[in-house]
C-alpha positions as MATLAB code, in Angstrom:
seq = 'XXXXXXXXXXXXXXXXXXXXXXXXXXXXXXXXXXXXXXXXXXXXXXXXXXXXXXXXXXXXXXXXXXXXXXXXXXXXXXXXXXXXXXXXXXXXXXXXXXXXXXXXXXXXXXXXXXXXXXXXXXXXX';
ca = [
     -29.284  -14.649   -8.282;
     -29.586  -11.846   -5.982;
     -27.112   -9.514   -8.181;
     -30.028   -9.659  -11.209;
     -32.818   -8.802   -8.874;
     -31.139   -5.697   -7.343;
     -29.855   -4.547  -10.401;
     -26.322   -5.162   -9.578;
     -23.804   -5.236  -12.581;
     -21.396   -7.506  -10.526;
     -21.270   -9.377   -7.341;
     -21.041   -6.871   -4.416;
     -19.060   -8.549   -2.164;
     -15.867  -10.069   -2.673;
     -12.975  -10.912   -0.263;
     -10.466   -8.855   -1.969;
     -11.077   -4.653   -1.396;
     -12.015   -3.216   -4.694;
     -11.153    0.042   -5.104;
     -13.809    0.941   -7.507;
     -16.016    0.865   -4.973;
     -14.851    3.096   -2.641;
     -17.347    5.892   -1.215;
     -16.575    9.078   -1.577;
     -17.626   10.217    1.805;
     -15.741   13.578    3.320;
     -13.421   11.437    5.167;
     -12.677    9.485    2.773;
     -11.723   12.466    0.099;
      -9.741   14.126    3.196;
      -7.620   10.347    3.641;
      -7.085   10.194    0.116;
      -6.149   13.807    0.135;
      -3.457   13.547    2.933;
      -1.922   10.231    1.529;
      -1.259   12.281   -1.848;
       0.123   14.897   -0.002;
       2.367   12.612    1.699;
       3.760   11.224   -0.587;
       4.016   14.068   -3.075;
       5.871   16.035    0.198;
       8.110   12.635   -0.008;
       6.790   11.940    3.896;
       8.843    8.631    5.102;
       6.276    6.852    6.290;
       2.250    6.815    6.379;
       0.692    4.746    8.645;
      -3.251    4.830    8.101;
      -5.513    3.293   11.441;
      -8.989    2.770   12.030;
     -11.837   -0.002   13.127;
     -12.401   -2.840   11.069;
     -14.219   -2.452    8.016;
     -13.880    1.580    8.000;
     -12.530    1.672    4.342;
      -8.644    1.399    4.973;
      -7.525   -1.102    2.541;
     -10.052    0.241   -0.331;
      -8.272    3.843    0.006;
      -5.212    2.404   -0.088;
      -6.111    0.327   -3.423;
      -7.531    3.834   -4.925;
      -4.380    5.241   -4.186;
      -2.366    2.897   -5.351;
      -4.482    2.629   -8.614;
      -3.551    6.063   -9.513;
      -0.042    6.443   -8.404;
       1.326    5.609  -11.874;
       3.805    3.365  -13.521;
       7.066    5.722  -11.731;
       5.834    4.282   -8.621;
       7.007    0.723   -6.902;
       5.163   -0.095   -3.550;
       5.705   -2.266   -0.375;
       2.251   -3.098    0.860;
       2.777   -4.262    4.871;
      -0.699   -4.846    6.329;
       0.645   -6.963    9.311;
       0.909   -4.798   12.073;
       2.360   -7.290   14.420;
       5.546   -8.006   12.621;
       8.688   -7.978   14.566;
      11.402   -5.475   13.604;
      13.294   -8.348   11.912;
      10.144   -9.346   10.319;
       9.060   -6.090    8.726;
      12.463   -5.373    7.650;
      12.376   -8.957    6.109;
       8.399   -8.490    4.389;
       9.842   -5.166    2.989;
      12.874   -6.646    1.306;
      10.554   -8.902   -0.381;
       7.841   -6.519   -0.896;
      10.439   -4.475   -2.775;
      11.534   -7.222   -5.147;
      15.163   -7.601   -3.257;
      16.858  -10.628   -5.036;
      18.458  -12.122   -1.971;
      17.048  -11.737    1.295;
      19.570  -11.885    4.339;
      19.503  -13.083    7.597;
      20.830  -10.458    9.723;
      19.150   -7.277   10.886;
      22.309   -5.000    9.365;
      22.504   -7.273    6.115;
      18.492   -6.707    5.902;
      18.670   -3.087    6.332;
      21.801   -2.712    4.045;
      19.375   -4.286    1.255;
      16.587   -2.433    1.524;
      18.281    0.656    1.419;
      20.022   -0.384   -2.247;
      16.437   -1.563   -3.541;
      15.628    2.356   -2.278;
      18.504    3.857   -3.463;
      18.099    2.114   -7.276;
      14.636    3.214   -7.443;
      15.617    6.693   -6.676;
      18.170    6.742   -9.134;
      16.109    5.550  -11.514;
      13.679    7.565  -11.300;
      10.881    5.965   -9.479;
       9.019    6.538   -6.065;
       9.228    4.166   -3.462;
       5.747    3.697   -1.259;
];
C-alpha cells in the first residue's frame, strides 16, 4: 500500500540487509575501500565494528556481491562465540565435510579447507 504511494519500486524494509541499498556516504566508500584493500593485501583477518544499524552487514553484502566466483567466504556475525565455537562455525562456514570435536582436530581442518582453496586457486574471506 504504502510502497505505491511513495513511489517505491519494492518494499523498503526487509529483515535481511540488501546490499543494493547501501548509501554511498564518505564512510561508507572509505569501509568499502579498506575491506578491498584488505583483502587484496591478503590481511588475515578484518573485523568491522560499529552501533547498531550503522550499515555493517549491508557493506559487507556489497562486498561480498562483488568479490567474484574465485572467492569462498566464512560469514561469522556472532561475536560471542567461544574459541571452540568459532573454530567450529568456521569449519562449517567453509564447507568442511566432517566437523571434529577437539580444538587441535578443529584447527587441523580448517587449515586443509584453507590450504585446498589456496591451491586451487581461490580466496578464502
Amino acid at each position: 500500500m504504502y510502497e505505491r504511494f511513495y513511489g517505491f519500486e519494492r518494499p523498503p524494509f526487509k529483515l535481511v540487509a540488501d546490499p543494493s541499498v547501501l548509501f554511498s556516504s564518505r564512510s561508507a566508500r572509505e569501509a568499502l575501500g579498506r575491506l578491498e584493500f584488505c583483502v587484496k593485501a591478503g590481511k588475515g583477518i578484518v573485523v568491522m565494528t560499529g552501533e547498531v544499524g550503522t550499515g555493517k552487514t549491508t557493506l559487507v553484502n556489497r562486498f561480498l556481491d562483488k568479490a567474484g566466483p574465485d572467492v569462498r567466504t566464512a560469514y561469522i556475525f556472532n561475536p560471542t562465540l567461544t574459541g571452540l565455537q568459532l573454530l567450529r562455525t568456521l569449519a562449517v562456514e567453509l564447507g568442511a565435510q566432517k566437523i571434529p570435536r577437539s580444538k587441535v582436530d578443529l584447527t587441523r581442518v580448517v587449515y586443509d579447507v584453507l590450504l585446498r582453496n589456496r591451491e586451487a586457486g581461490r580466496r578464502t574471506l
